[in-house]
C-alpha positions, -999 to 999 in steps of 0.1 A, spaced: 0 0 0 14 35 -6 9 64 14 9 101 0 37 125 8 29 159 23 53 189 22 93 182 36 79 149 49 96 135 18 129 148 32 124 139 69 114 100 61 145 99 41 169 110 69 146 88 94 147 57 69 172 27 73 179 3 46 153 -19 68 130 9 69 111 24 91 81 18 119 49 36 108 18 41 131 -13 50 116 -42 73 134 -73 87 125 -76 121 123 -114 130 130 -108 167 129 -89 170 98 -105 202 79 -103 183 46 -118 150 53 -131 140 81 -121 97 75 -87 110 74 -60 87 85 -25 102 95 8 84 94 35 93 117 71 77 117 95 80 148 121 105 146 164 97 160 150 118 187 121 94 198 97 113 193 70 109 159 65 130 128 35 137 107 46 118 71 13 117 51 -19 105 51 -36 71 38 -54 76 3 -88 90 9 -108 61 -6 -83 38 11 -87 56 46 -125 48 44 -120 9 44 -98 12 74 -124 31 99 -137 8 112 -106 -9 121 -98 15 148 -135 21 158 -130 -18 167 -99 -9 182 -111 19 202 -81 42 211 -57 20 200 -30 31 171 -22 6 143 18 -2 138 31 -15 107 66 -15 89 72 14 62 97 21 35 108 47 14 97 39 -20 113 64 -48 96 78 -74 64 57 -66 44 85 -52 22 108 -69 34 125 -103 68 103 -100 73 117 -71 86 92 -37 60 78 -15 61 54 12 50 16 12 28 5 41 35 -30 47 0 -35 64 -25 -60 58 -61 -53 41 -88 -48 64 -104 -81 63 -70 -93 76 -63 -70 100 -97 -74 122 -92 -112 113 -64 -115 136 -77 -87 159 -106 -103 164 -93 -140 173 -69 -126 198 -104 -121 222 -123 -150 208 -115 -181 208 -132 -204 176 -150 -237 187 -126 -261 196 -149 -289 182 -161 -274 153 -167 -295 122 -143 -279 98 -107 -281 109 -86 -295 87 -110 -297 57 -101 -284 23 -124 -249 19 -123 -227 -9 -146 -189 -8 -167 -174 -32 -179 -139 -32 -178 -110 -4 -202 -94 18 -204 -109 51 -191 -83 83 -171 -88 108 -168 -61 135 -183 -38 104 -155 -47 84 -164 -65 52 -141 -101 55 -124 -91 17 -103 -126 3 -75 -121 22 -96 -119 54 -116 -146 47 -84 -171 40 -66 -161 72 -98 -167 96 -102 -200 81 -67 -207 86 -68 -193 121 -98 -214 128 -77 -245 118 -92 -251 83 -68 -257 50 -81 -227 29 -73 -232 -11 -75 -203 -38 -97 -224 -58 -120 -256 -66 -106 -291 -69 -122 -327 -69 -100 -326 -34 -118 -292 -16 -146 -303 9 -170 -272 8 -178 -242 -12 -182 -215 15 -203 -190 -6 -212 -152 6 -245 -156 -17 -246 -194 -28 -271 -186 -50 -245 -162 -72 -233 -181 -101 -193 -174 -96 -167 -203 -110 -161 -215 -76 -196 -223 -72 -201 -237 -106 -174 -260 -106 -187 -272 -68 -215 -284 -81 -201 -299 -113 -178 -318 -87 -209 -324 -62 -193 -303 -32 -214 -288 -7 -220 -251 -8 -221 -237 25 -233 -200 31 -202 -183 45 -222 -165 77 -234 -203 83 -194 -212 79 -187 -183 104 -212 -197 125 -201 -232 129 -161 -222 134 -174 -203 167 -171 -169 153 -201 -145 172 -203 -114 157 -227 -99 183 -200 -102 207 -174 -88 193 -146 -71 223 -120 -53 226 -86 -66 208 -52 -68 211 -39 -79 179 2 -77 170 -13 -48 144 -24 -26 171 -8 -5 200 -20 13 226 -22 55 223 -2 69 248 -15 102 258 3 131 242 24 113 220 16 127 189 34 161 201 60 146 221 45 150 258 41 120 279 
């Protein structure tokens, strides 16, 4: 993911950045005069203290609210890097290595809640089809879908074979090639919130997280005060 440069940030992030990059935390700003989904990125200065760098795309900072709404008042941390002339009109921009937001309230999420230990589906074979269900009002996107199966202990595939043991289907009646070729081959089609269901996932109880992705805000660090 890249991040947009603002002003003599491009400057600072290059005297901050190692040849291993850098450590970026990412915060909403709710009182950003421009947009109020805005999501700021801040890198830590030789000093300790953090710099303002840029801010997420604004149609990327809108999949990633409800992340910290989730998180409530927790920061998300990610690795950076200076990425040169990738930015905006060839200029240099930073890549976020940071998960999509289906992944990241994947593994937020099963940090508080535990899947059903005797649930049907570990180890089987599952493949997905289609998007739409919510998790913590973050739509489960491919990539999120994949890792919670794999958290929950199922082998998740990219595609149908004679060897996968269930379609898991957002709208099983969609006609998607997943779904086609389950039927062809006589696999079940499962409706994914069913799928959800069964693997111990609750979405009406949904807590508070403490993922690897997220940090706690410590008062008055985004000016230096402690």
């Amino acid at each position: 993911m890249m991040c947009a440069f603002h002003g003599e940030a491009v400057r600072l992030f290059r005297s901050l950045s190692s040849g291993s990059g850098q450590k970026a935390v990412l915060m909403p700003e709710p009182d950003n005069r421009y947009d109020a989904n805005a999501i700021a990125v801040y890198v830590w200065t030789a000093e300790g203290q953090v710099a303002l760098v840029g801010y997420l795309a604004r149609e990327t900072a809108v999949l990633y609210h409800p992340i910290f709404a989730y998180l409530g008042g927790k920061v998300i941390l990610c690795d950076s890097a200076l990425a040169p002339g990738r930015g905006g009109g060839g200029t240099d921009g930073v890549v976020l290595h940071l998960g999509t937001p289906g992944e990241l309230i994947a593994e937020v999420w099963t940090d508080d809640h535990p899947f059903r230990p005797d649930h049907a589906w570990a180890g089987k074979k599952v493949v997905f089809s289609g998007f739409g269900v919510l998790l913590s009002g973050v739509v489960l996107d491919r990539d999120g879908q994949l890792l919670l199966a794999r958290l929950a202990g199922c082998v998740a595939l990219p595609r149908v074979t004679k060897k996968v043991e269930a379609c898991i289907a957002a709208n099983p009646n969609e006609v998607t090639t997943n779904v086609t070729k389950a039927r062809e081959y006589g696999i079940p089609i499962i409706a994914e919130r069913d799928f959800w269901l069964e693997v111990g996932v609750d979405e009406a109880a949904l807590g508070k997280s403490r993922g690897r992705w997220a940090q706690p805000v410590r008062p008055g660090w985004a000016s230096g005060r402690d």
